[in-house]
TORKOL-4160 file (C-alpha; in steps of 0.2 Angstrom, whole numbers, padded with zeros to 4 digits, m for minus):
343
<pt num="1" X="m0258" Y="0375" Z="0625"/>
<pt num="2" X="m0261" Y="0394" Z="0621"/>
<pt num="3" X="m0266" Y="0400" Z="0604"/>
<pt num="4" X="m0262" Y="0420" Z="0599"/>
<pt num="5" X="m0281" Y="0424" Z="0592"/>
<pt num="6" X="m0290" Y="0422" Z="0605"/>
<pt num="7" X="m0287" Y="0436" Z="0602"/>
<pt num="8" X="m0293" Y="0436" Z="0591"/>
<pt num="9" X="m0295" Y="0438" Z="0586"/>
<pt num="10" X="m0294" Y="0424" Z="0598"/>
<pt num="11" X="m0281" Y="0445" Z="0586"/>
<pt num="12" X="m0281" Y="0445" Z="0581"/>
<pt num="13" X="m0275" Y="0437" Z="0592"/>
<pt num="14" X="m0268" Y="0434" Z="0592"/>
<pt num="15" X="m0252" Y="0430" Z="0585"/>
<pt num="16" X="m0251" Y="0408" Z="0586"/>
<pt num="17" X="m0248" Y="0402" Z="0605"/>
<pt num="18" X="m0253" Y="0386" Z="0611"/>
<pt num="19" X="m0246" Y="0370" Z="0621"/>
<pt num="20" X="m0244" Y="0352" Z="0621"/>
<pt num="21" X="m0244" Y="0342" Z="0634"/>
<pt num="22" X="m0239" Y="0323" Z="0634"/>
<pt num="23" X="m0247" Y="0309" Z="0642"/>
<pt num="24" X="m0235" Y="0300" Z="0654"/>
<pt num="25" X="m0233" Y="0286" Z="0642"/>
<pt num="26" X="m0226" Y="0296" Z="0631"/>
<pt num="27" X="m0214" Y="0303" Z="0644"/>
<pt num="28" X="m0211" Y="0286" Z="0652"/>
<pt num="29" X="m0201" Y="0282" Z="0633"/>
<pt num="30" X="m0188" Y="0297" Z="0637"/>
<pt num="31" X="m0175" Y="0295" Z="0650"/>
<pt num="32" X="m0164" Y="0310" Z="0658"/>
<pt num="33" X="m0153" Y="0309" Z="0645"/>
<pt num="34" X="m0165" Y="0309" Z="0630"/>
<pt num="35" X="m0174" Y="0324" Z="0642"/>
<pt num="36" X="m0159" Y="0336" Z="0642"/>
<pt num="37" X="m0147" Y="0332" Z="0631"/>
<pt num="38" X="m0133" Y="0346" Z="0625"/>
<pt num="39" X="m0136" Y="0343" Z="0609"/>
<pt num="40" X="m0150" Y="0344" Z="0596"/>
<pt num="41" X="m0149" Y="0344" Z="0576"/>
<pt num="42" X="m0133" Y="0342" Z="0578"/>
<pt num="43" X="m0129" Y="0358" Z="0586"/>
<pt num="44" X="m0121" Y="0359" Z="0603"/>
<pt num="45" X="m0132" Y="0367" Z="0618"/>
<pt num="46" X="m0126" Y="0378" Z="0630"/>
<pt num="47" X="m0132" Y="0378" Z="0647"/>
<pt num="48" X="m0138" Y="0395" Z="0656"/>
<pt num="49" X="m0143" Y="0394" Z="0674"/>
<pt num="50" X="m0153" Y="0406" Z="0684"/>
<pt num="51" X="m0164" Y="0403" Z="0702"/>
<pt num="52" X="m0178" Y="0392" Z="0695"/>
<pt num="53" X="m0173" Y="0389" Z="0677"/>
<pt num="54" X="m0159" Y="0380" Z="0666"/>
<pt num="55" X="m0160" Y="0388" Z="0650"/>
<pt num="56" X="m0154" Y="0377" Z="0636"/>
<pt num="57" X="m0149" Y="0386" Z="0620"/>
<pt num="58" X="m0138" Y="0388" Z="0603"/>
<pt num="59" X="m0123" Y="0397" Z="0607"/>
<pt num="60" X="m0130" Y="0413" Z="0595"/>
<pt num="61" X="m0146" Y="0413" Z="0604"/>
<pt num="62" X="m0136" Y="0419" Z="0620"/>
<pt num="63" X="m0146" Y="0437" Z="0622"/>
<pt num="64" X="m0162" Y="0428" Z="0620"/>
<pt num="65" X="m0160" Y="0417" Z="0632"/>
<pt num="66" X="m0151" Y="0428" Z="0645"/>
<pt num="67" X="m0167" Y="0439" Z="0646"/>
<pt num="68" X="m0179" Y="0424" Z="0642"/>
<pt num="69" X="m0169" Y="0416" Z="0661"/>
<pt num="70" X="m0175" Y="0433" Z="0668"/>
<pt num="71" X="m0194" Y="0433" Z="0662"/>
<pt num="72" X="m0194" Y="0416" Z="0670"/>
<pt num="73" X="m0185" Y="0420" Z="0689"/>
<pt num="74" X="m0195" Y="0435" Z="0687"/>
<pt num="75" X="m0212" Y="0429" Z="0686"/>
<pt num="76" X="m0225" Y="0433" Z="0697"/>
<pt num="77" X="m0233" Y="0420" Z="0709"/>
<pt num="78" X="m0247" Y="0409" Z="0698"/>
<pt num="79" X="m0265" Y="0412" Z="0705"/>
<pt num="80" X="m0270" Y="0400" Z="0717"/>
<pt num="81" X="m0254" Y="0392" Z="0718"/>
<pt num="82" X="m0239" Y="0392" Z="0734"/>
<pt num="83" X="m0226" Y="0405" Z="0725"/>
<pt num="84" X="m0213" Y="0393" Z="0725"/>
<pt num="85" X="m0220" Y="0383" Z="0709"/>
<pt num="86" X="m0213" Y="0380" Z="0697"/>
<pt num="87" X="m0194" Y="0378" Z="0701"/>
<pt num="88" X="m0179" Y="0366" Z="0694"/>
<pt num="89" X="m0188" Y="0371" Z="0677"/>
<pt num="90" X="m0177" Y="0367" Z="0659"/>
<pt num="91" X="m0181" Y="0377" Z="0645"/>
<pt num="92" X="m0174" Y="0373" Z="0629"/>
<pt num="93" X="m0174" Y="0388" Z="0616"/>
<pt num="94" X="m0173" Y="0376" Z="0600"/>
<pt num="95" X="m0163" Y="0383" Z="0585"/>
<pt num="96" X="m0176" Y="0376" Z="0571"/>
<pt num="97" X="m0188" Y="0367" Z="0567"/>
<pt num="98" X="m0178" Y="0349" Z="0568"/>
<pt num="99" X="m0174" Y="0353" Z="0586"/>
<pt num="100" X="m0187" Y="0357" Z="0591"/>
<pt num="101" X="m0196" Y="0340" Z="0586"/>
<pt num="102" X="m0183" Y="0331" Z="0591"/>
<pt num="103" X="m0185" Y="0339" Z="0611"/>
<pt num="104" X="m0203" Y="0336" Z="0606"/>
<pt num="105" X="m0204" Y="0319" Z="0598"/>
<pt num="106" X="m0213" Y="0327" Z="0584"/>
<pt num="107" X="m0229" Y="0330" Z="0592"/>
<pt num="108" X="m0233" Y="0345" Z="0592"/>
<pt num="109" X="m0244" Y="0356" Z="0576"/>
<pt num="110" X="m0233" Y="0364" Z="0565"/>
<pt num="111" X="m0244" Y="0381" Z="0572"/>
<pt num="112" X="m0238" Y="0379" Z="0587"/>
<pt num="113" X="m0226" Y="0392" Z="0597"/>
<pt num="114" X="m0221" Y="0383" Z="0611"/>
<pt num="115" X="m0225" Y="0367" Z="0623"/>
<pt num="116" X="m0224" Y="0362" Z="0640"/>
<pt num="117" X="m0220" Y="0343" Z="0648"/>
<pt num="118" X="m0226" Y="0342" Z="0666"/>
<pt num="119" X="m0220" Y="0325" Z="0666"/>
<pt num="120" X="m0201" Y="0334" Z="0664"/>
<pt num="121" X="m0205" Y="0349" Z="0671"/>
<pt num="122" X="m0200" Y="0353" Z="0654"/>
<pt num="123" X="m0202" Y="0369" Z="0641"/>
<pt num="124" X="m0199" Y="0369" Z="0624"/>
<pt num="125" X="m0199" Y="0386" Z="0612"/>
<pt num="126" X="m0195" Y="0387" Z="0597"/>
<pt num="127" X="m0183" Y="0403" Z="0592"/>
<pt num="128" X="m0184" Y="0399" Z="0573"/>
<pt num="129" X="m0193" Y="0413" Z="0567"/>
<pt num="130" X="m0183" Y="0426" Z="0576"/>
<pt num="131" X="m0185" Y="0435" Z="0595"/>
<pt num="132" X="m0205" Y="0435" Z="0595"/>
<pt num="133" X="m0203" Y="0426" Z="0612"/>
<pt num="134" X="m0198" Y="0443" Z="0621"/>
<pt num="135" X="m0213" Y="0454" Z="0613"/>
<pt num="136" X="m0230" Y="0456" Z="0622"/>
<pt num="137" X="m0238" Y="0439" Z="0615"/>
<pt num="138" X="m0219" Y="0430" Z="0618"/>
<pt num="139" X="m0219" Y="0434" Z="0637"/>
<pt num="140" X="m0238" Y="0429" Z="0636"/>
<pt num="141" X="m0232" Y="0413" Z="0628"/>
<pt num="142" X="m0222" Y="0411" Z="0643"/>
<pt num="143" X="m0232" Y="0413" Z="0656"/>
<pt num="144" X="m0246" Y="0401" Z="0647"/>
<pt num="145" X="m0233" Y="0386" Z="0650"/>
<pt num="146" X="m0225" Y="0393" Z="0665"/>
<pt num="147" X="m0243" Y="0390" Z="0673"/>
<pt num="148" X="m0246" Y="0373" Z="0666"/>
<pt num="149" X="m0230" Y="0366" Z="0676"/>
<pt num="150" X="m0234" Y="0374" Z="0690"/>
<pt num="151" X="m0253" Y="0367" Z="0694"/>
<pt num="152" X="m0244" Y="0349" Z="0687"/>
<pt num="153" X="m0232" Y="0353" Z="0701"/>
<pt num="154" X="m0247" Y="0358" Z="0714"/>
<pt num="155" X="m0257" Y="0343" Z="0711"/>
<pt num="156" X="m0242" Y="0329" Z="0711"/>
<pt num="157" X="m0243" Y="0324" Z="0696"/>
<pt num="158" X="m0263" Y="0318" Z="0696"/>
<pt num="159" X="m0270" Y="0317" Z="0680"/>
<pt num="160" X="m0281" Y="0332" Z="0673"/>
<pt num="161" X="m0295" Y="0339" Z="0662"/>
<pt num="162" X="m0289" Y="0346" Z="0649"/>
<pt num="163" X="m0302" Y="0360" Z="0650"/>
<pt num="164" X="m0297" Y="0364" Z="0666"/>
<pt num="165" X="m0277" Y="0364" Z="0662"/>
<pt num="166" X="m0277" Y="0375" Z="0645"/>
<pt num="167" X="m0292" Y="0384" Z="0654"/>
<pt num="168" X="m0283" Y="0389" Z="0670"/>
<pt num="169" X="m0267" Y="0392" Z="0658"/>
<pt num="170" X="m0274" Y="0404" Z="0648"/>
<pt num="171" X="m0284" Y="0412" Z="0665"/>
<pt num="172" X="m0265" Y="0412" Z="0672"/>
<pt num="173" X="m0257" Y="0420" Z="0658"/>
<pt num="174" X="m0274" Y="0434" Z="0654"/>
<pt num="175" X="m0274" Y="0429" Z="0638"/>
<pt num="176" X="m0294" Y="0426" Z="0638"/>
<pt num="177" X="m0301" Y="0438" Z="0626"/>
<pt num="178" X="m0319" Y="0437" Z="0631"/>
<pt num="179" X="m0322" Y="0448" Z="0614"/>
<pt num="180" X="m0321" Y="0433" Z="0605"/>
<pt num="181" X="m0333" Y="0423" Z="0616"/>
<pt num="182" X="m0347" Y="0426" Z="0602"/>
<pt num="183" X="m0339" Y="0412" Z="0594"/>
<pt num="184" X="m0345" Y="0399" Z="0606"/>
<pt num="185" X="m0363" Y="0408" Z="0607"/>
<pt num="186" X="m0364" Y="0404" Z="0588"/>
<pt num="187" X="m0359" Y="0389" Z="0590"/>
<pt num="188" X="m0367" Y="0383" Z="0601"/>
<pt num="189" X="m0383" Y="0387" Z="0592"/>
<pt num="190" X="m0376" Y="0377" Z="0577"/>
<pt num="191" X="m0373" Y="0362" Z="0591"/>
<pt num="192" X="m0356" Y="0362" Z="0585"/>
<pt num="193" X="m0347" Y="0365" Z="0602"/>
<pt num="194" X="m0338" Y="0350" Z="0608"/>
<pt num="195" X="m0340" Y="0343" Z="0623"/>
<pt num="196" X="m0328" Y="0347" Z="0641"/>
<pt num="197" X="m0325" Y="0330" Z="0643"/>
<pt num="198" X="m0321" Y="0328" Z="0623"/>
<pt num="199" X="m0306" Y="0338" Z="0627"/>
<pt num="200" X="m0294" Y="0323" Z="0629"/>
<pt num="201" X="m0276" Y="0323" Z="0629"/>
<pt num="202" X="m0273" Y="0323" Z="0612"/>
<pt num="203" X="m0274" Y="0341" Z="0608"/>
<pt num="204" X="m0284" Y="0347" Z="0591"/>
<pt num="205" X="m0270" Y="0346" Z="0576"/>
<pt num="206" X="m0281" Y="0359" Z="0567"/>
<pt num="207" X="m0280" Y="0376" Z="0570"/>
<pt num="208" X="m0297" Y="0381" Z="0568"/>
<pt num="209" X="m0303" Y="0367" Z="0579"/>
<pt num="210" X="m0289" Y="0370" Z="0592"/>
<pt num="211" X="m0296" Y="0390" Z="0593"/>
<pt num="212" X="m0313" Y="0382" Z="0598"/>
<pt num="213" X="m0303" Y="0373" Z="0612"/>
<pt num="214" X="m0293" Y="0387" Z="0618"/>
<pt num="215" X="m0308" Y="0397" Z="0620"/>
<pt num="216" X="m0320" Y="0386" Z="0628"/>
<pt num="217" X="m0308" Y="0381" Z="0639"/>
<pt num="218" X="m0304" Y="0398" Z="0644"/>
<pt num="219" X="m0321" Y="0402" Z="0646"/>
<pt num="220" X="m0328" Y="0389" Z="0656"/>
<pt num="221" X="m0312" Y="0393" Z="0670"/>
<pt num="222" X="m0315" Y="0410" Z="0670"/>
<pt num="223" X="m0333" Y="0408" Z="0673"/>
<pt num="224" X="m0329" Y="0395" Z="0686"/>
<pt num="225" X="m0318" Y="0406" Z="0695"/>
<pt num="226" X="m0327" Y="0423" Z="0692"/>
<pt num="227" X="m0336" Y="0423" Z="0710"/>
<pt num="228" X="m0323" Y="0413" Z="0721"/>
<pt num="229" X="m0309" Y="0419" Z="0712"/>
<pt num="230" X="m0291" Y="0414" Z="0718"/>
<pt num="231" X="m0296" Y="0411" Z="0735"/>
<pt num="232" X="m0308" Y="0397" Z="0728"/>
<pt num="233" X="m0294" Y="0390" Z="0715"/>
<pt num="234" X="m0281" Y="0387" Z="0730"/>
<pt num="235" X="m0296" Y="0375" Z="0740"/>
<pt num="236" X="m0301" Y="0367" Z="0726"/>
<pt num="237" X="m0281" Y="0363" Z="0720"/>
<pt num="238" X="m0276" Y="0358" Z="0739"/>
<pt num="239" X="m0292" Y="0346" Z="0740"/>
<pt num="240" X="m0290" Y="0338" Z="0722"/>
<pt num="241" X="m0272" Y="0334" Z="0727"/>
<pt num="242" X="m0276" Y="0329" Z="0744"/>
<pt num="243" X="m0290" Y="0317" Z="0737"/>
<pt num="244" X="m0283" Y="0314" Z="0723"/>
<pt num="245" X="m0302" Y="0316" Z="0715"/>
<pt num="246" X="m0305" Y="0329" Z="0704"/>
<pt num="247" X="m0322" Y="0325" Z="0701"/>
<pt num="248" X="m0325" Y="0327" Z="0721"/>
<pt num="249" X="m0314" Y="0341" Z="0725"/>
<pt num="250" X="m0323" Y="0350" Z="0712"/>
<pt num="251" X="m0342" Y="0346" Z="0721"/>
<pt num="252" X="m0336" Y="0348" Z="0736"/>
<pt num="253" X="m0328" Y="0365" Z="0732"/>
<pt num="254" X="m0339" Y="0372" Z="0719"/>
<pt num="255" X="m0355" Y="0363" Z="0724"/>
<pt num="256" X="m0359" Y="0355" Z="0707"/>
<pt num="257" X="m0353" Y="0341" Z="0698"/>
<pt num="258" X="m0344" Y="0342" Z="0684"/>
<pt num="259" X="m0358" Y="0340" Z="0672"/>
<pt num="260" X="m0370" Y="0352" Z="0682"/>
<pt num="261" X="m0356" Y="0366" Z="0679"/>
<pt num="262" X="m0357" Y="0362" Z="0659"/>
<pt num="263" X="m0373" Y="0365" Z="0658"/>
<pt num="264" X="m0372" Y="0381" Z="0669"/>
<pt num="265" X="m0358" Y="0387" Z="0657"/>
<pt num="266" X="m0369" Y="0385" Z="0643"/>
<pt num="267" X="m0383" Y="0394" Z="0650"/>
<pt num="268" X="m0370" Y="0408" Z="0655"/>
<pt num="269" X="m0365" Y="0410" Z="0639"/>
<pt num="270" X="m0381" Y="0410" Z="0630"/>
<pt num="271" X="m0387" Y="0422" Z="0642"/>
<pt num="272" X="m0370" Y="0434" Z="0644"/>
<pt num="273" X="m0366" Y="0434" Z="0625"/>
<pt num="274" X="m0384" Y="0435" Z="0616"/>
<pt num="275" X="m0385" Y="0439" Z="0599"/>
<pt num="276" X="m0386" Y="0457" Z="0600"/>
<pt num="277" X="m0367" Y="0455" Z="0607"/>
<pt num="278" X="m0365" Y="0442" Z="0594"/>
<pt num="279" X="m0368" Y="0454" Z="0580"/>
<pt num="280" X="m0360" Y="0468" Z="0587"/>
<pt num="281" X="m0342" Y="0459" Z="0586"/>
<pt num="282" X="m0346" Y="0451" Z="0571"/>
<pt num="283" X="m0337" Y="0456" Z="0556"/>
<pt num="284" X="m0350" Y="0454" Z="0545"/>
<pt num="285" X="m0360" Y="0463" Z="0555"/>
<pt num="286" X="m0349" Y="0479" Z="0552"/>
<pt num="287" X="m0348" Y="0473" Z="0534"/>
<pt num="288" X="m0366" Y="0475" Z="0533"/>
<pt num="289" X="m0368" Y="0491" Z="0544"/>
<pt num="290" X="m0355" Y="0499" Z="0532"/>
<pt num="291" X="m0365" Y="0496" Z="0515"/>
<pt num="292" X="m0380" Y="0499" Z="0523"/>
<pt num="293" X="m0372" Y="0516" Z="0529"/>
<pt num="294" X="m0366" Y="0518" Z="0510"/>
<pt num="295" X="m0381" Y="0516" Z="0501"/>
<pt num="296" X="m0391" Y="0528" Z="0514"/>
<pt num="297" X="m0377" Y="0541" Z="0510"/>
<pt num="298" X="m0379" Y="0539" Z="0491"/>
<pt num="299" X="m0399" Y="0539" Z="0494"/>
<pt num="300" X="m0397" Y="0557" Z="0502"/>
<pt num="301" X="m0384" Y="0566" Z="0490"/>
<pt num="302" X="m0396" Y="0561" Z="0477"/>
<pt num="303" X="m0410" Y="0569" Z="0487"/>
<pt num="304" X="m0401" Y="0584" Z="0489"/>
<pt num="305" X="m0396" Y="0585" Z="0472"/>
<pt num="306" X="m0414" Y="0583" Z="0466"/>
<pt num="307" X="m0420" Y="0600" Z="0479"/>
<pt num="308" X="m0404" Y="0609" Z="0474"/>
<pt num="309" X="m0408" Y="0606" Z="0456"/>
<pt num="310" X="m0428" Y="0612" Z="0461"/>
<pt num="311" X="m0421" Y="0628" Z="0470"/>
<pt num="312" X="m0411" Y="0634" Z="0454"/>
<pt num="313" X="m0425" Y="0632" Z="0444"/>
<pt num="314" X="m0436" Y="0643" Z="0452"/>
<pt num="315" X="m0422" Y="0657" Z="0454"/>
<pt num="316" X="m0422" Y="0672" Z="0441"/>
<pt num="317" X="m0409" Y="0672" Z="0428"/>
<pt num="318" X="m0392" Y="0681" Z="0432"/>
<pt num="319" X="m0399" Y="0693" Z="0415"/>
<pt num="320" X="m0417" Y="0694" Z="0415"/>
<pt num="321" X="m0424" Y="0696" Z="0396"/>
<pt num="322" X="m0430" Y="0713" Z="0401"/>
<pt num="323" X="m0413" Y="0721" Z="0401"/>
<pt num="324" X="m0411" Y="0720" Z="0386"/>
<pt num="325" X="m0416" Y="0730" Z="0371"/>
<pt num="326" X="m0426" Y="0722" Z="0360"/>
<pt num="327" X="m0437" Y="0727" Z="0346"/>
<pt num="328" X="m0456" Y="0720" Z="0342"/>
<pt num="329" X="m0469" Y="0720" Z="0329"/>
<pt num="330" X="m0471" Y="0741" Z="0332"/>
<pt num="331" X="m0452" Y="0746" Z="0327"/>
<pt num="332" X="m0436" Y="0750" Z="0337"/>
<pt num="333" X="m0439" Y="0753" Z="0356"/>
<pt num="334" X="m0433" Y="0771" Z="0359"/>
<pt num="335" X="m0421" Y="0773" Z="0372"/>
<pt num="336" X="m0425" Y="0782" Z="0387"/>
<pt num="337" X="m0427" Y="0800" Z="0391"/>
<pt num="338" X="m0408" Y="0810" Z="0397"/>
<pt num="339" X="m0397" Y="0794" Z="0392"/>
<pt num="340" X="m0389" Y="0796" Z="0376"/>
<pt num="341" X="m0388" Y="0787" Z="0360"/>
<pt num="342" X="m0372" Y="0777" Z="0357"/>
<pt num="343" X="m0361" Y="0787" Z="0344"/>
């Protein structure tokens, strides 16, 4: 699951992104059938089959998802992963909003732009606002659920952390904006960060509380990963799947229990992103700089209008009163010697 902001804006986002995925109860309710059918809101499907992928799609959405086939065959080996996964992928480019909760089973947040199944091997995207899917945050998109079936493919199928999942997603796909890590940094002062293991399988419905996700998830995997790197990732992900633990391929790889990393994280973060960083990508910071920037600005103009004002007083007049003639108590002045009167 992979929101645009964190791009924020986690940017500004970031454009929406995220994905859903399904315990395998609610997969065990679906059959092949009801998992790729050729019809949905009562418009016929046409299939489109590349290397890896069968794209599923409304017969006007065939440019769309003729390149959409190619971003997907095209796509680079996932970190960590052999380079064969994912394969045997569906794809189903929904038409509107009813198909795309009826592929779904209406689980997913109205917010979100596009959902992965593991348990199907199964992408959903909706195309209902348009060709966003093939723009920078669209591919992105893409690659966010390409790598959530593929580490379900690397592990078999075990169950996983969701931290881990949306975490090594968004690590996969570089869509960790570690500008916006100042949000966990405030709060986690306002002890308002949840929990890794609070992360269940039912994804946030809100927005704002599924950014918080995104980005702690993101963080944790990239500081997890930031000394051993992909190297690290591929022990760890063959040793999970060969013990089927995650909780002991984790020490075993890592050297910490799951609960020992947490606490590490937090103190990384504290550390990493202090307030000084907090302030300095803080809007209101920048709000506050500004204003204080405008009143130091309106402070000196009226200085310098006070010293301008101070030098033209003490220059002489453009026509000093002795130029002129001017008579006093004695009579006229009598003009001087060699210049002649005015006729």
């Amino acid at each position: 699951m992979r929101d645009s902001v964190l791009s924020a804006g986690w940017a500004a986002v970031f454009a929406a992104v995220c994905a859903v995925m399904f315990s395998a109860g609610a997969a065990a309710q679906t059959s092949t059938e009801r998992a790729f059918p050729d019809t949905l809101a009562g418009q016929a499907y046409v299939a489109r089959v590349g290397a890896r992928v069968v794209v599923h799609h409304a017969p006007r959405d065939s440019l769309v998802a003729r390149e959409v086939l190619s971003v997907l065959d095209r796509q680079s080996r996932l970190p960590g992963l052999p380079d064969s996964l994912p394969s045997g992928v569906h794809v189903y480019l929904t038409h509107g909003p009813e198909a795309f909760d009826e592929i779904t089973g209406g689980a997913v947040p109205e917010w979100r732009a596009g959902v992965a199944i593991p348990s199907l091997n199964m992408l959903a995207i909706p195309l209902g606002e348009g060709t966003r899917i093939l723009n920078l945050e669209g591919r992105r998109t893409l690659r966010h659920e390409w790598a959530h079936l593929g580490l379900a493919a690397a592990i078999d199928g075990l169950r996983a952390p969701r931290w881990f999942t949306e975490g090594y997603a968004q690590w996969a796909s570089a869509g960790f904006d570690a500008s916006e890590a100042w949000k966990l940094r405030v709060l986690m002062a306002l002890s308002r960060t949840p929990p890794m293991d609070s992360l269940t399988l039912q994804w946030p419905r809100g927005r704002a509380q599924a950014d918080v996700a995104y980005l702690l998830s993101a963080s944790a995997v990239t500081y997890l990963l930031q000394e051993s790197g992909e190297r690290g990732l591929a022990i760890f992900v063959e040793r999970w799947r060969d013990e089927r633990s995650f909780e002991s391929a984790f020490r075993r790889t890592f050297g910490v229990t799951t609960s020992q990393f947490e606490e590490d994280w937090k103190k990384h973060v504290k550390s990493r992103y202090g307030w000084l960083f907090v302030f300095s990508h803080s809007t209101l910071f920048w709000m506050l700089l500004a204003l204080v920037l405008l009143f130091m600005l309106r402070i000196r103009r009226g200085r310098d209008r006070e010293q301008m004002a101070r030098l033209r007083a003490g220059e002489p007049p453009d026509q000093p009163a002795y130029w002129d003639e001017a008579e006093d108590d004695s009579g006229p002045v009598e003009p001087i010697s060699g210049v002649d009167k005015e006729p």
